[in-house]
Each structure stands twice: as C-alpha cells, then as structure tokens.
C-alpha positions in Angstrom: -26.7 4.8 90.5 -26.1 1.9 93.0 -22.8 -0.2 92.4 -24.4 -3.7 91.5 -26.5 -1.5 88.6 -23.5 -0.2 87.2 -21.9 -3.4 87.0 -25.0 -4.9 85.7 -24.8 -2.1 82.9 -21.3 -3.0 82.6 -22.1 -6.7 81.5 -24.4 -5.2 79.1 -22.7 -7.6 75.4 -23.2 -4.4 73.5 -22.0 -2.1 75.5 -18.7 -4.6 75.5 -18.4 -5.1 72.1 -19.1 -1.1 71.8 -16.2 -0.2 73.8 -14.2 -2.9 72.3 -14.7 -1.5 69.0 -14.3 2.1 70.0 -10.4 0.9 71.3 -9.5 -1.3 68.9 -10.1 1.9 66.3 -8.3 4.1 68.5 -5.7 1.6 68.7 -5.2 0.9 64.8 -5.5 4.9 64.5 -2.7 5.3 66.6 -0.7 2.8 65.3 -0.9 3.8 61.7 0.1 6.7 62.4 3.5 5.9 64.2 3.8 3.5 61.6 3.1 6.1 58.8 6.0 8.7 61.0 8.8 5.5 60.8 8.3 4.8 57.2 7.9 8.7 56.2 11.6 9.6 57.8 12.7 6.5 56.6 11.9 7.6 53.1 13.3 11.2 53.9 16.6 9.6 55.0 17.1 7.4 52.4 16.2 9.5 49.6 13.1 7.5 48.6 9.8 7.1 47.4 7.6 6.1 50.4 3.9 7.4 49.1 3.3 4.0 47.9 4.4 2.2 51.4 2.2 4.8 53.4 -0.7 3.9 50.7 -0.6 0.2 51.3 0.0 0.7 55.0 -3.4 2.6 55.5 -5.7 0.4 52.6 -4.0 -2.3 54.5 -5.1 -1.5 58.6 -8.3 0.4 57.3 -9.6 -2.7 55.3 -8.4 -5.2 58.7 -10.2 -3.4 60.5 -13.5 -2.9 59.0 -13.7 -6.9 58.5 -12.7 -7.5 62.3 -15.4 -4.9 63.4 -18.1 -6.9 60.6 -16.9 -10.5 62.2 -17.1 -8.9 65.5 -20.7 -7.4 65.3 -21.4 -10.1 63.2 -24.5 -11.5 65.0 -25.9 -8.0 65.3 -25.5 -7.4 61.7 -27.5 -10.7 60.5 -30.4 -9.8 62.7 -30.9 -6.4 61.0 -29.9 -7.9 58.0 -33.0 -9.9 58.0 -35.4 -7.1 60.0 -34.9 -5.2 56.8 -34.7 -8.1 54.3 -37.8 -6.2 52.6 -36.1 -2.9 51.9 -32.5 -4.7 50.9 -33.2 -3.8 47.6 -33.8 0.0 47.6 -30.8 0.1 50.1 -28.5 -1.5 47.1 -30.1 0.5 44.8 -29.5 3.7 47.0 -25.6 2.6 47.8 -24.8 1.1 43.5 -22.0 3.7 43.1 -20.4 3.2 46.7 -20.8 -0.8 45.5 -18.8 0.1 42.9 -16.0 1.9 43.9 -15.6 -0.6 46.0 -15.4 -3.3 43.5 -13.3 -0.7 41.0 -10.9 -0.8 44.2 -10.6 -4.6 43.3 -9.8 -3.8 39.9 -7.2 -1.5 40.9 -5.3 -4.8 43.0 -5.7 -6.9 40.2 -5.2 -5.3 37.3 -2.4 -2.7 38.5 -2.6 -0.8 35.6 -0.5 1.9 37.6 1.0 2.4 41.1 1.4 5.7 43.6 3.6 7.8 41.9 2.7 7.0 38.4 1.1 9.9 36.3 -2.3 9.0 34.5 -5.1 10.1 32.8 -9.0 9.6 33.2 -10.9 11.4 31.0 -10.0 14.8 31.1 -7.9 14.8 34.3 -4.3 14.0 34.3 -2.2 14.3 37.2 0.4 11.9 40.0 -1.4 9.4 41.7 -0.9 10.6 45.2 -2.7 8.1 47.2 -5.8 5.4 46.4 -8.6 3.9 48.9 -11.7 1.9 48.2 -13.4 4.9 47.3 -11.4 7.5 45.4 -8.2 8.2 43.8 -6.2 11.2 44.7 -3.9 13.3 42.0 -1.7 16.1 42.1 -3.3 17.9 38.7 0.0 17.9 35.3 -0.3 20.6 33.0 0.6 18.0 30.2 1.6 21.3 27.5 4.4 22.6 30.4 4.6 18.9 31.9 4.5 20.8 35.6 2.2 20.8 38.3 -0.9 23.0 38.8 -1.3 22.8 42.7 -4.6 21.3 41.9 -6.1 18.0 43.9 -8.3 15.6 41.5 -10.5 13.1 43.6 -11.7 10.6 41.3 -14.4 7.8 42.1 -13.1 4.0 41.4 -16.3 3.3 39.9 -14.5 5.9 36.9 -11.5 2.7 36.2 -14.2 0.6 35.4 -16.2 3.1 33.2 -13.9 5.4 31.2 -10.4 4.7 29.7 -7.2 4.6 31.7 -4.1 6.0 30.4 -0.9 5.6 32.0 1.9 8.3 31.2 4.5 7.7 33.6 7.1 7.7 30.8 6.6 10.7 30.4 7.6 12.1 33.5 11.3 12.5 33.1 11.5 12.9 29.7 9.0 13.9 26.8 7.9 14.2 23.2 8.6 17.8 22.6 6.8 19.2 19.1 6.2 22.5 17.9 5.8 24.3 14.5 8.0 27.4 13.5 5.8 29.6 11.0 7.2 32.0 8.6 6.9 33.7 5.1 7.8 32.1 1.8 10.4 35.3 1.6 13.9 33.0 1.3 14.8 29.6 0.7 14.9 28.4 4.4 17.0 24.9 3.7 20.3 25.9 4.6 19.1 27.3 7.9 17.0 24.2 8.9 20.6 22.6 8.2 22.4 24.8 10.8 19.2 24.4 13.0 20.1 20.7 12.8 23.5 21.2 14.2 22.6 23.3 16.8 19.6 21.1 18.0 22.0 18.3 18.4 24.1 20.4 20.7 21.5 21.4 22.8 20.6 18.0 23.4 24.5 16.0 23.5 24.5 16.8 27.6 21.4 13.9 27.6 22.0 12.3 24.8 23.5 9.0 26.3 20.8 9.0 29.1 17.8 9.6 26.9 18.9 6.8 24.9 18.9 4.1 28.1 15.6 5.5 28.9 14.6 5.1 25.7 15.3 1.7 25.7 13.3 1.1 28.6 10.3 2.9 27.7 10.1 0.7 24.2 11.2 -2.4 26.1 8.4 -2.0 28.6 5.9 -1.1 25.9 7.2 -3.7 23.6 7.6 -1.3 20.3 10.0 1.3 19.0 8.3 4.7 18.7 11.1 7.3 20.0 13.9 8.9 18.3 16.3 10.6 20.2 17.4 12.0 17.2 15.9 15.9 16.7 14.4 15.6 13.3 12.9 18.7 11.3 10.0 18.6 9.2 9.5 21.3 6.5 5.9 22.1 4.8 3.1 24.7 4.1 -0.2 25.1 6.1 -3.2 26.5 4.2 -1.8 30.0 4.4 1.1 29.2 2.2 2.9 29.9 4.9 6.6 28.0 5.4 6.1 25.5 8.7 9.1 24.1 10.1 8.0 21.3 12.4 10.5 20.3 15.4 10.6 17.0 17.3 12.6 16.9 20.6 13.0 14.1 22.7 14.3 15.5 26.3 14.2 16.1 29.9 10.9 17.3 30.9 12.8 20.4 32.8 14.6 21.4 29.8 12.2 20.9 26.6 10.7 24.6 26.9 14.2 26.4 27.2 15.4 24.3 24.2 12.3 24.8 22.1 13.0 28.6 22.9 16.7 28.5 21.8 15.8 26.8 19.0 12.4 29.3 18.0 15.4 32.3 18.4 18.3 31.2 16.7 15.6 30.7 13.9 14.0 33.9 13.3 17.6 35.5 14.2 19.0 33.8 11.6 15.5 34.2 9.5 15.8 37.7 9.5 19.7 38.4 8.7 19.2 36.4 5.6 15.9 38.2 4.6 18.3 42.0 5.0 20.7 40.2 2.7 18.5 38.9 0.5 16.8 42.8 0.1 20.1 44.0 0.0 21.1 42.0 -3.1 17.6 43.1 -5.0 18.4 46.4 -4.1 22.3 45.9 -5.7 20.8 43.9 -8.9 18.1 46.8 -9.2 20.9 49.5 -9.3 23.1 48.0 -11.5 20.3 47.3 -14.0 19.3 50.6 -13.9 23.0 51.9 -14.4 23.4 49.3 -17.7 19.6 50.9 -19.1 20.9 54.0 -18.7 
C-alpha cells in the first residue's frame, strides 16, 4: 500500500474515533484495576471492609465510560437510530428485561435498601451482597438454619428488586434469634429442671451478655421497635402427641448459638434421665414396702 493511501486510510473519522475508543477502554481497564490493587491492600492493612469501595469504583468508571463512548459516537448512533426507526419497537421489546435491570440498578442508588456487605433475601435466595452492577447482584449463598456460608454464588437480575420482596437481614449477621424445641415424655414433672436449665442458660450466655445488649440496642434503634430479649426465656407446652415441649429462645453470637443450644439439649436429657432412675427407683421402694405391710 502506497504511503499517501495509508495516511488517507488514516484520516478515515471512524477509524479515529475506533481507535480512540479501543484506548480510552484499555486505559479505564487499566486504571481500575491499579485503582482496585491500592484500595484492596489498603483495606487489607487497615483491617477493613473495602468490597463496597471496589463496588462503587467499577459501577463508577464502567457507567463513565459507556456515556463518553455514547457522546463520542453520538452522531453515528442517531443515524442508525433513525435507519431502523421502523423496527425500534421489536428491538425494545426484544431488550424489556435488560431495560429493566437497568432501571432496577436506579432503584438500587435511590432507594438503598442495602449496601455491599449486607446479607439479604430475594425470594428464596439469601446470601452477602458481594458486589452489584446494572445488571445483576452477586451473593455469597447463607445457610440461614447454621447462619454459615455454603460456597455457593447467587446471580440475581435487578429487574428481581423491582418485582419480588427485598429483605434485609444484616442484623443478623453477628448475632441471632436462636429457637429450638426440647421433646420429651410426660414421665416426671420437668419444672424444677427447666429452673436449673434457666441458670445454666444464663451462664452460657454472661461472656456476651453486655455486648448483645449494645447491639441490641442498635438493632431496635435502627428498626425503631423493641422485639429482642437478651434474656434466655423457656417456654413449656405439649404438641399433639402429648408429648412435653420445652421451647428455648437464645439471643447470641452467630458462632456460638449451635454449641450453646447443644449444651443446653444435654444437660437436659442428662438431667432428664437421672430424675426418671430416681423416680423408678422410688415406685420400686413404695411397691416393696406395700407389699411387705399386705403381707
């Protein structure tokens, strides 16, 4: 190719605004991610959350850059615009649920009803909000019976925060709600060892104690109602068995609820079944001694 060709293709606009476009998004890619290194050992050194930095910095250069490069191509983009004027409606119609992610994206800045780090619930997903982009938010999958993590990724559409109900659980991320039932048989009067169970519960939880009760306070000053008692309270009834249920509720450290509810379940039956050997041991004394009197 002769020289004055090749500088006539070079003066080509498209060709310009082509390899202007192609650097400028090799420039923002490299830049986010020097960026994204700083603020990442930054985080790391200081002990810190820095998801939700990271997060904003990428929504933040991606978005810039998609309106520079619609600006930029701007005359382009009005001239196909109106080439295809007549099939604008099948291409909205094709891209609805892209449109709305997009606009659920919107919702998300607006409304904020949670931020990176936060723990949520969509539906049947429930998991840490890991990162968010106009199209999708990312969570690290909760097991909400151990409160732990399952390894799991969930990828769910914005178009979902618009369409199905929201629920943020952040509170209970350090501490939790802890309930479970202890079933037994109607064999002994079990009172006196729900009284001792008391006790016990109450040292199991004075290590936290103070520190459940400030976050306490903040959960039902945030929420605006008083719902938690750090108090462990014990519930006895009967289930349609006629069984005995002792109902438990806990509220403690996410890390220690399931070795305190199996202290609790043990000391219980241990206790359940020493008083059951006594109690068969006294019917077998009364039984004897009646028997010694008939005869």
């Amino acid at each position: 190719m002769p020289i004055d060709q090749y500088f006539n293709y070079l003066q080509d606009s498209n060709l310009q605004k082509s390899i202007i476009s192609v650097c400028l998004i090799i420039l923002v890619g490299i830049t986010k991610s020097l960026l994204k290194r700083v603020l990442v050992d930054r985080g790391k050194k200081l002990n810190k959350n820095y998801r939700s930095q990271v997060n904003t910095l990428n929504n933040s250069l991606n978005i810039s850059l998609v309106f520079f490069i619609i600006i930029f191509w701007s005359g382009e983009i009005q001239q196909f615009a109106l080439s295809i004027a007549a099939f604008m409606f099948a291409i909205v119609f094709a891209t609805k649920e892209y449109i709305q992610c997009f606009i659920g994206y919107f919702y998300y800045l607006s409304a904020r009803p949670f931020r990176i780090g936060d723990w949520i619930q969509v539906q049947e997903g429930v998991g840490e909000v890991m990162a968010s982009d106009w199209a999708k938010i990312t969570l690290l999958e909760v097991d909400l019976h151990s409160n732990s993590y399952t390894g799991k990724h969930l990828f769910i559409p914005n178009n979902q925060l618009l369409l199905k109900t929201v629920k943020n659980l952040n509170f209970l991320r350090r501490y939790c709600m802890n309930q479970f039932t202890l079933t037994c048989e109607p064999l002994i009067d079990v009172v006196p060892i729900v009284e001792h169970l008391e006790k016990r519960a109450e040292e199991y939880c004075a290590d936290f104690v103070d520190v459940a009760e400030r976050y306490k306070s903040v959960i039902e000053k945030r929420m605006d109602i008083e719902f938690i008692s750090v108090k462990p309270h014990f519930h006895i009834h009967t289930n349609q068995f006629a069984k005995i249920c002792i109902t438990v509720d806990l509220f403690c450290p996410v890390e220690q609820n399931l070795a305190i509810q199996q202290a609790i379940t043990k000391e219980f039956f241990e206790i359940w079944h020493k008083a059951l050997k006594n109690e068969e041991a006294v019917k077998k004394i009364d039984i004897f001694n009646t028997a010694e009197n008939d005869a």
